[in-house]
C-alpha positions as CSV (number, residue, x, y, z in Angstrom):
1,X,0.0,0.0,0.0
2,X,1.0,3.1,-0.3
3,X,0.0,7.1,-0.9
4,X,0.7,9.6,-3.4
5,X,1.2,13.6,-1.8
6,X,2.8,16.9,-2.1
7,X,6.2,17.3,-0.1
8,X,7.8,20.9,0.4
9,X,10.6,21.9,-0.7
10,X,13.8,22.2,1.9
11,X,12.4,19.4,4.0
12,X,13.2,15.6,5.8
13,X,10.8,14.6,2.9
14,X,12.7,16.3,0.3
15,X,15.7,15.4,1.2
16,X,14.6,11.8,1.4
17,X,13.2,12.1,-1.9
18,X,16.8,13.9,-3.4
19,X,18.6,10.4,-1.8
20,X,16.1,8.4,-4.0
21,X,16.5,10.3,-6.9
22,X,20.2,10.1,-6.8
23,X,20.1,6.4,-6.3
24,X,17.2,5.6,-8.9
25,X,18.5,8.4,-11.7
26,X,22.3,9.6,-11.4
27,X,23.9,7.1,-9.2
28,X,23.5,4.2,-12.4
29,X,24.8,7.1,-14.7
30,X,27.8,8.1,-12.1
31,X,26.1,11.8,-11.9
32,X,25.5,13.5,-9.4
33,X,23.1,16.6,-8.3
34,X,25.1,20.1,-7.3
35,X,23.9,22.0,-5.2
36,X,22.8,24.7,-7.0
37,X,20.6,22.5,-9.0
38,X,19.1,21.7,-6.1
39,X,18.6,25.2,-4.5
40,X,17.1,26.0,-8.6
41,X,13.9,23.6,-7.5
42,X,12.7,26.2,-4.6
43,X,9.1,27.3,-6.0
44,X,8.7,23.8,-8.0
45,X,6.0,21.0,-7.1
46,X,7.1,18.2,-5.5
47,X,5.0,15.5,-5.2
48,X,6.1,12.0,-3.5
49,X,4.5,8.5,-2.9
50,X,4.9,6.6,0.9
51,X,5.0,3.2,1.8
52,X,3.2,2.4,4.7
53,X,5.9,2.9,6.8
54,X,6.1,6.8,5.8
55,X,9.2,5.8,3.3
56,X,9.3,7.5,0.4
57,X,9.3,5.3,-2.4
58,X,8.7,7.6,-5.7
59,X,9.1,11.0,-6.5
60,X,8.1,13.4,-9.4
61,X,8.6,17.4,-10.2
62,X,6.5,19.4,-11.6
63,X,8.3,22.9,-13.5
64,X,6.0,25.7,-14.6
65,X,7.2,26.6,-17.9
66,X,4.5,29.0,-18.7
67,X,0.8,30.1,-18.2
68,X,-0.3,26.9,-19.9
69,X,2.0,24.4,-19.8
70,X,4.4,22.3,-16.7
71,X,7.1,19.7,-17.7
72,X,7.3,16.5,-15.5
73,X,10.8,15.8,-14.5
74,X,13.0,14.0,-12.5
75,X,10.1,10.9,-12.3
76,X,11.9,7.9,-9.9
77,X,10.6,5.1,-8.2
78,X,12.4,2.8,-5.7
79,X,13.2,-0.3,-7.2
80,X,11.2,-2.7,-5.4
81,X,8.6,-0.4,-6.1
82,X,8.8,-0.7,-9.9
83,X,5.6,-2.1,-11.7
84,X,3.3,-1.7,-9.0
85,X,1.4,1.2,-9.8
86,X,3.5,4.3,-8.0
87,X,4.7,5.4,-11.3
88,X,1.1,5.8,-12.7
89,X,-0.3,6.9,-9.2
90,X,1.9,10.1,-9.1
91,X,1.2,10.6,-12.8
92,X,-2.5,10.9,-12.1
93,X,-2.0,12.8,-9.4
94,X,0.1,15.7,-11.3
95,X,-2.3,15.5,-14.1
96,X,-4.9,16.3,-11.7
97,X,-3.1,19.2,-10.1
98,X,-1.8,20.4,-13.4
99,X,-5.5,20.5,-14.5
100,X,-6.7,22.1,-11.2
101,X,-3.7,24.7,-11.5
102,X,-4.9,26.1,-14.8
103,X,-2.2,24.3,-17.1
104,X,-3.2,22.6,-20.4
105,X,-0.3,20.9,-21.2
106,X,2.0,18.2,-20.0
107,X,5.7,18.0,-21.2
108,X,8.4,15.7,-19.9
109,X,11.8,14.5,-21.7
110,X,11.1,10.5,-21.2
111,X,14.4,8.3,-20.8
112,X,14.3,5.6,-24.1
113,X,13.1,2.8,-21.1
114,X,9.9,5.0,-20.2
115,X,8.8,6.0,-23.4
116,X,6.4,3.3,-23.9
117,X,5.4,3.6,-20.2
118,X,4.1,7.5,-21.2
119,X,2.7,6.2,-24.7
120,X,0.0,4.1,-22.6
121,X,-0.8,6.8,-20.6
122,X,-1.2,9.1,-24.1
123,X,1.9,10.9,-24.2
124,X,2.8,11.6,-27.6
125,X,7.0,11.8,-28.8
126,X,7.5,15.0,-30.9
127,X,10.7,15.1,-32.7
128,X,14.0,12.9,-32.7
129,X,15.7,11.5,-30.0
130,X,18.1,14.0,-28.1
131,X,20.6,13.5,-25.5
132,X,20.7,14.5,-22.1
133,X,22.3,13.4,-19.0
134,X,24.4,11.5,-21.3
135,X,21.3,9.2,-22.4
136,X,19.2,9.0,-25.0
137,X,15.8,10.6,-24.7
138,X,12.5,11.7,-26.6
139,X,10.4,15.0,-25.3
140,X,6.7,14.2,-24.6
141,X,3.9,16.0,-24.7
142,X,-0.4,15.4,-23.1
143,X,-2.7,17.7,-23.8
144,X,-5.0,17.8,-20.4
């Protein structure tokens, strides 16, 4: 079981959720997160799932680009959490805010692994594979 919720910036929880990220999406890549990276999230949405035990298990950010549309980044889910459902949970759940927040549309730059995760949940790729983080990877786009 677990539960999907907004974290704050600057807090245990985000901290928690950093340590997850780093192990999930830079540690396998030898990256790592500088500080001012970090400090750059501030007046993002952060939005993490729980275990039952109050353990933080995935994570996903939420970037105002504009008046209309957020990018999804930095999506990461513990690895014995993979496949059962976190993933999509938090995905709903930012939908939903997005929606309730005014925005229209959804972009995210999807890893080559989780682009046919977003493609069930109507993400369409736009364009050509590009690199980033020294991986290959596809921007995505929902219209809500």
């Amino acid at each position: 079981m677990f539960s999907v919720q907004p974290i704050e910036f600057a807090t245990p929880e985000f901290d928690e959720a950093v340590g997850l990220r780093y192990e999930v999406l830079r540690q396998p890549l030898g990256l790592e997160y500088s500080p001012e990276q970090l400090a750059a999230e501030y007046d993002q949405f952060h939005l993490a799932a729980f275990d039952a035990a109050g353990r933080i298990v995935g994570y996903l950010n939420l970037t105002p680009k504009d008046a209309r549309e957020v990018k999804m980044r930095q999506v990461a889910v513990a690895p014995d959490w993979q496949g059962r459902g976190v993933g999509l949970a938090m995905v709903q759940f930012a939908e939903q805010w997005a929606r309730e927040n005014d925005f229209s549309l959804m972009t995210l730059h999807a890893r080559l692994n989780a682009v046919p995760f977003y493609q069930k949940l109507d993400y369409e790729k736009e364009g050509d594979p590009f690199e980033e983080v020294t991986i290959p990877h596809f921007y995505m786009k929902k219209t809500l």
